[in-house]
C-alpha positions as CSV (number, residue, x, y, z in Angstrom):
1,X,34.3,7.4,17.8
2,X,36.1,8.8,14.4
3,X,39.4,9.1,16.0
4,X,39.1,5.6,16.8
5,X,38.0,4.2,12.7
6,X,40.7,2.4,11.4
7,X,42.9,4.3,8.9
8,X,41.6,3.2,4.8
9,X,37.8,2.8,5.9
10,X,35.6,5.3,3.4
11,X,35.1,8.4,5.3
12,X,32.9,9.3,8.1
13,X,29.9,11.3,7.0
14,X,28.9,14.5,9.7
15,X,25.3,14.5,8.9
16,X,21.7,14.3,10.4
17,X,19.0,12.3,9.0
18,X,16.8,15.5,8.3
19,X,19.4,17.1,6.2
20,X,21.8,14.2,4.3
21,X,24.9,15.7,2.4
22,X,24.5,14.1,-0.9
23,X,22.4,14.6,-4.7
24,X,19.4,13.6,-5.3
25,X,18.8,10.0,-6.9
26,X,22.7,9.1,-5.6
27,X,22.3,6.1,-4.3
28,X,20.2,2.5,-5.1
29,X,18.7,2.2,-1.8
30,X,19.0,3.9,1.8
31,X,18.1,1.9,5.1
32,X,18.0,2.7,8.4
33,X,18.3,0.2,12.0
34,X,18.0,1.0,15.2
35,X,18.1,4.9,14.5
36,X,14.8,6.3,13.5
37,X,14.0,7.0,17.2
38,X,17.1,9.5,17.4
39,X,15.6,11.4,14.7
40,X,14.2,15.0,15.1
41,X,11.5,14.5,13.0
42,X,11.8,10.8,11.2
43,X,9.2,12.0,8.3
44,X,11.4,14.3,7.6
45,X,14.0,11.8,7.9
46,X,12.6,9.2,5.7
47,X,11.9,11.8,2.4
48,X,15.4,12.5,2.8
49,X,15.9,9.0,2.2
50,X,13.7,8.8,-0.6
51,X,15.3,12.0,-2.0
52,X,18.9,10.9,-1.8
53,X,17.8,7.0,-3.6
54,X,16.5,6.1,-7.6
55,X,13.8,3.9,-6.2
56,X,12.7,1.1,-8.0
57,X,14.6,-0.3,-11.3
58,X,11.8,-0.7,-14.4
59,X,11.8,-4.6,-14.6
């Protein structure tokens, strides 16, 4: 499936959900569709979502 992206897209992660590539806090939000049930172990899985995202901005 990579060798078919169109050339300019952002690049192609190589990851699983248990063990994402990136810092803690770097992103606003994560969400997952239709891929929780390929997971290893989704609670594993969904604190590496909460890991990788700020949470909640103080309103």
């Amino acid at each position: 499936m990579r060798e078919q992206r169109p050339r300019g897209l952002a690049e192609a992660v190589d990851a699983v959900a248990e063990e994402l590539p990136f810092p803690d806090g770097a992103f606003d939000a994560a969400m997952t569709t239709f891929g929780v049930h390929q997971w290893s172990d989704p609670a594993a899985g969904l604190r590496e979502m909460r890991r990788m995202t700020r949470g909640r901005s103080p309103c």
